[in-house]
Structure formats: C-alpha cells, structure tokens
DOZA-472955 format. One line per 3 residues: number of its first residue (from 1); their letters; for each residue x, y, z of C-alpha. Coordinates in steps of 0.05 Angstrom, whole numbers, always signed. Layout:
! residues N
NUM) a) X/Y/Z | ...
! end
This chain:
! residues 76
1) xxx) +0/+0/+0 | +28/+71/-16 | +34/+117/+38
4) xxx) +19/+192/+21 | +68/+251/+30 | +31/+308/+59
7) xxx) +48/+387/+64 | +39/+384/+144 | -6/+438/+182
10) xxx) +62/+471/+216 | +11/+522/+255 | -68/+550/+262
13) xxx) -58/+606/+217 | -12/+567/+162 | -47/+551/+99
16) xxx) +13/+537/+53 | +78/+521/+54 | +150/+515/+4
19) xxx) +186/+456/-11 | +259/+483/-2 | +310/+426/-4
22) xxx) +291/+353/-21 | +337/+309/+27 | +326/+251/-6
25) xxx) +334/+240/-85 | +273/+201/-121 | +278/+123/-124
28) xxx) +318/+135/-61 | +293/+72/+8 | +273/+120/+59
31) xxx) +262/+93/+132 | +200/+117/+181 | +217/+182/+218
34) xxx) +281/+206/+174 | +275/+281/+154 | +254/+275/+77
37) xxx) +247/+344/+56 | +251/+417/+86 | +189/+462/+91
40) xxx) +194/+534/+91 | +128/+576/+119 | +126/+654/+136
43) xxx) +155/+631/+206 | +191/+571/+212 | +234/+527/+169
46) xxx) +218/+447/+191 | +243/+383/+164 | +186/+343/+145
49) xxx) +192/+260/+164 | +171/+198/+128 | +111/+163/+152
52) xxx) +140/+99/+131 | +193/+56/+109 | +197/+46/+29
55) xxx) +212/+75/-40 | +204/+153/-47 | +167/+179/-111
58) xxx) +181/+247/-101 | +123/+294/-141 | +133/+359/-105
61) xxx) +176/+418/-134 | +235/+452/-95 | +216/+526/-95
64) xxx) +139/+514/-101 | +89/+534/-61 | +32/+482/-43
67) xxx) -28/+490/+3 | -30/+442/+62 | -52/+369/+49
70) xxx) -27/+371/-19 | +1/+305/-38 | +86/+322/-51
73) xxx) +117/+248/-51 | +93/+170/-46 | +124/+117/-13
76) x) +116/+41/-23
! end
C-alpha cells in the first residue's frame, strides 16, 4: 500500500507552505521518521519525516508553493 506525502499543518494560521531542499533523491529507500524534505512557511523552516519505510516517488517541486494536504511524494 502507498503511503501519502503530505504538506503538514506547521501552525493555526498556516495555509501553505514551500518545498525548499529535497533530502532525499527520487527512487531513493527511505526509513520511518528520517527528515525527507525541508518546509519553509512565513515563520519557521521544519524538516518534514517519512511516515514509513519504502521507495520515495518524489512529485513535489523545490521552490513551489503548495497549500497544506497537498500530496508532494509516495512511498511504497
């Protein structure tokens, strides 16, 4: 089953958020909890974790802004 990649809610007022540095590469065997990918808001800057262990399909752009709960990466 393929997990989903999410753009976390980072804070009550935070509606979107940017993709600044991917820290893994696509194709790449990521394990539950490691830091896949840095998110940038108006506030913060937070390393985002993988909800499972598997094969990252990475879908979300560095440098793009998405809304939260927009689908960024898969893993299976």
């Amino acid at each position: 089953m393929a997990h989903e990649v999410r753009i976390p809610k980072l804070g009550v007022a935070v509606e979107q958020g940017q993709i600044t540095e991917w820290l893994c590469a696509d194709g790449d065997t990521v394990a539950a909890g490691q830091a896949i990918y840095v998110l940038a808001t108006d506030k913060t800057e937070t390393e985002v974790e993988s909800p499972a262990d598997g094969q990252i399909s990475i879908i979300g752009e560095v440098d793009e802004d998405y809304p939260v709960g927009t689908v960024v990466a898969t893993i299976n």
